[in-house]
N, C-alpha and C positions, 0 to 999 in steps of 0.2 A: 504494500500500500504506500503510496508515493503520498509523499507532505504538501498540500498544497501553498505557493509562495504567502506569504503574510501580507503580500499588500494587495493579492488580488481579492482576495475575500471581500473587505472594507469597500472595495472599487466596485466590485460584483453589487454587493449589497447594495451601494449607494444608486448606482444605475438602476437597480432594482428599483428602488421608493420616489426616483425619479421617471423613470415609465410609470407606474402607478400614477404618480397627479397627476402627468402627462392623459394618463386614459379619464382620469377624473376630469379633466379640464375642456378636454374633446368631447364627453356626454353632456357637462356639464352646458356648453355652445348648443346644441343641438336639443336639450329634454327644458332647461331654463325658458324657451320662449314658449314651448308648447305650455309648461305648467303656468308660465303668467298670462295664454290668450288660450283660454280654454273655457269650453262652451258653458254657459250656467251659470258662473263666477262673474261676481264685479270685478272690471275692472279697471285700476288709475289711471291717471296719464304718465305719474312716472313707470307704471308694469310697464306700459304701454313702449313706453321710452326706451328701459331696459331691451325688454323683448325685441325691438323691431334695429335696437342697434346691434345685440347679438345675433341676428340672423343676416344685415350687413356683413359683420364682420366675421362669420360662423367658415363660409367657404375660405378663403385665404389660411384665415389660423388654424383648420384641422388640416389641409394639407401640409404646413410647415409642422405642425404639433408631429405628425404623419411620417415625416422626414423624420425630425427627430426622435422618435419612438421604433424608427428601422435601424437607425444608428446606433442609439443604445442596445437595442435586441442582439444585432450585429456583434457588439461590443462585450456586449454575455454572452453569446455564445460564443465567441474567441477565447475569453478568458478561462471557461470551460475548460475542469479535467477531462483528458483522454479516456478512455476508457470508466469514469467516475460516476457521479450520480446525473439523469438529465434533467431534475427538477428546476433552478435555476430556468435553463434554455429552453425548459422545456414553457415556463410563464414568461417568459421573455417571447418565446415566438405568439402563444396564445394572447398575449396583450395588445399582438399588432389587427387583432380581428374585433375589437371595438373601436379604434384606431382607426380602420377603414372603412367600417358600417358608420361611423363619426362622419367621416371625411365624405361619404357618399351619400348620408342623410343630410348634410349642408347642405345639397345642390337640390335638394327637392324639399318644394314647397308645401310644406304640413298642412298651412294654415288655409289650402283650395281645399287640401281633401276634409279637415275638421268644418269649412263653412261651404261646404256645396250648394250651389244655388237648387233651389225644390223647380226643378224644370217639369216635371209628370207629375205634377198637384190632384190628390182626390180633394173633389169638393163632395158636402152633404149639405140638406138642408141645417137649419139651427136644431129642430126637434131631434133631429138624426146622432148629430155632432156628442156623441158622447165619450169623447176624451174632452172636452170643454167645459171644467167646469163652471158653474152660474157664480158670477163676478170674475171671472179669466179676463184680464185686457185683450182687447180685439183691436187691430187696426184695420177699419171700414173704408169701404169705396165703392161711392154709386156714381152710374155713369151712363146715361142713357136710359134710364127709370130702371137699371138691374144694380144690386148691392151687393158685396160678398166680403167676407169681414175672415180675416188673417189671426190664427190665436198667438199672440206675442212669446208665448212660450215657444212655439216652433217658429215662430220669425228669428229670434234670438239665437237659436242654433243656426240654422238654412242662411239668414241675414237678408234671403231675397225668395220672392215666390214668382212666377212668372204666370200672368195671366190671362185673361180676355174676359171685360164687363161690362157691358154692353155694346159690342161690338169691335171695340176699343180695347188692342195689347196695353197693359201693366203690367210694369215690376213694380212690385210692393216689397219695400222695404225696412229694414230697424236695424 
């Protein structure tokens, strides 16, 4: 059983806790705006702030984080005994697979798929509508002597309904 040098250990290690918030830093870009513009939830103007500047700046820093995170992996596995144990390299290689699900959740936009516009709207009548409950805010629109009223709870999710009322396309919106 071979000794391994004393100073790689410390160097291993450190690399080690440095991929770690390297991987925290990259989810943290990418899970940070969904959990601040997430449906249901008030939200500020500073979330608002927050959120829309980390998804600016979300693409650029998980590809450099990305970089970084191949190099240190790179750099445990070199230091790596021959023949020794592969635990080390072997969390060094698995760190670079959040890393890249990171770097590849930057470039797609969450926040089309969380507020999809309601394009295939069912309508019922009011008597009908029984997910509505009596005092639910509605957002109404007559137009042509036809009415059709929007329940704000699912306006809030969708953000948009797309319609025709009295003859007449509407997006209704919140």
């Amino acid at each position: 059983m071979s000794a391994e040098p004393s100073k790689s250990r410390p160097r291993r290690r450190l690399a080690g806790v440095v991929l770690f918030l390297l991987v925290v830093t990259a989810l943290a870009l990418v899970i940070v705006p969904v959990w601040l513009i997430r449906p249901f939830v008030a939200q500020t103007p500073e979330g608002l702030a927050v959120a829309f500047g980390l998804r600016r700046w979300a693409p650029p820093a998980t590809v450099l984080i990305l970089l970084a995170g191949l190099a240190l992996a790179i750099a445990v596995w070199r230091s790596g005994r021959r023949g020794g144990r592969w635990g080390s390299r072997t969390l060094a290689v698995l760190a670079l697979v959040p890393l890249l699900a990171a770097a590849g959740l930057a470039r797609f936009n969450i926040f089309e798929k969380m507020f999809s516009p309601l394009g295939h709207a069912s309508f019922a009548s009011a008597a009908d509508a029984k997910w509505v409950e009596e005092g639910d805010p509605v957002l109404a629109v007559t137009q042509g002597g036809e009415a059709a009223a929007y329940p704000i709870r699912q306006l809030a999710y969708h953000h948009i309904v797309q319609d025709v009322v009295g003859g007449v396309p509407v997006a209704a919106t919140y």
